[in-house]
C-alpha atoms as one frame of an Amber mdcrd trajectory, in Angstrom:
protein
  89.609   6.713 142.387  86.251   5.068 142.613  83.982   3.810 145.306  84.871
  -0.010 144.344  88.889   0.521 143.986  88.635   1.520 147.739  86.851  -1.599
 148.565  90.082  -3.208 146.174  92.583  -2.062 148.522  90.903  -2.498 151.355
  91.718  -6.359 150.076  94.808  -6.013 148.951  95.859  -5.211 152.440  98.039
  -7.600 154.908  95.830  -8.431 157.813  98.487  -9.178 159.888 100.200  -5.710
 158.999  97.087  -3.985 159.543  96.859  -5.939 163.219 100.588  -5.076 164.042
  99.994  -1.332 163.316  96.787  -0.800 165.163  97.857  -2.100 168.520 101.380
  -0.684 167.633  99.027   2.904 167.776  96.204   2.156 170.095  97.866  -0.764
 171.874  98.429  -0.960 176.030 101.508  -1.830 176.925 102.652  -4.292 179.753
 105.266  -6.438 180.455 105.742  -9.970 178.898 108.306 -12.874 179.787 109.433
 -15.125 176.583 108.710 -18.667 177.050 110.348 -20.201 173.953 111.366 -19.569
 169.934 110.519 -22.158 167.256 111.088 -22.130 164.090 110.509 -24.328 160.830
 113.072 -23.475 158.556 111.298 -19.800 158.089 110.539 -16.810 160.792 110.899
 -17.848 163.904 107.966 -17.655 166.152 107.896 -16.648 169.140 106.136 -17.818
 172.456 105.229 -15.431 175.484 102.805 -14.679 178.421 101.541 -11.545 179.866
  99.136 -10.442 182.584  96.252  -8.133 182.317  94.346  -7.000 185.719  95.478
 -10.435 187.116  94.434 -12.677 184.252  97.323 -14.267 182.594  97.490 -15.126
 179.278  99.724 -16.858 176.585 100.487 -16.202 172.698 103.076 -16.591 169.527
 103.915 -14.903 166.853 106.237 -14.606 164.086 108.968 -12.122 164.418 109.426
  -9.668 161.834 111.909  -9.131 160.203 113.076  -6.475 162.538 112.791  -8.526
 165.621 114.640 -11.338 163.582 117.917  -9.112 163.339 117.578  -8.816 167.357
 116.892 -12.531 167.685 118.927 -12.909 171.475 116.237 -10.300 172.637 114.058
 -13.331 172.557 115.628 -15.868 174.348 113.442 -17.855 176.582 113.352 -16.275
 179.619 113.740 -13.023 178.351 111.779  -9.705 179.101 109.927  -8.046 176.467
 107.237  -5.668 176.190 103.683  -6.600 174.501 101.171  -4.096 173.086  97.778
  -6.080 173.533  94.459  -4.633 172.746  92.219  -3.190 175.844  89.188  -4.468
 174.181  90.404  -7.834 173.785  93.390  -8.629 175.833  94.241 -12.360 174.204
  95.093  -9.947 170.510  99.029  -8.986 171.552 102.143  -8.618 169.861 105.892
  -8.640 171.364 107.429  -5.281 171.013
């Protein structure tokens, strides 16, 4: 494998996937209250808000596919835990 097929895959690569699994590794974790699900005919997404050291702050996502078999663990209202990123606390997923 060359220099430039690293660079190749480095492209190839889902961003998103690449987000999920670094915070899913390095992530903090704190607790998160759902505020709603939409959805368009494809994933649902999925609304929340979370505090960090007293700031509050509010985010959605698409579930994976995963999360989509668990869907009622979502309803509004709902607890759920969110991984967020202690250098920038607005990048979160639900967990």
């Amino acid at each position: 494998m060359g220099l430039l097929d690293r660079f190749r895959r480095a492209k190839d690569t889902d961003p998103e996937a690449t987000r999920r699994n670094l915070l899913m590794e390095k992530g903090r974790l704190t607790d998160g209250i759902v505020i709603g699900v939409e959805s368009d005919g494809g994933r649902p997404m999925v609304r929340y808000e979370y505090s960090v050291q007293g700031v509050e702050f509010e985010s959605c996502e698409y579930l994976t596919p995963e999360q989509t078999e668990k869907i009622d663990e979502f309803a509004p209202g709902a607890n759920v835990g969110v991984r967020y990123d202690p250098r920038n606390h607005s990048n979160s997923i639900v967990v």
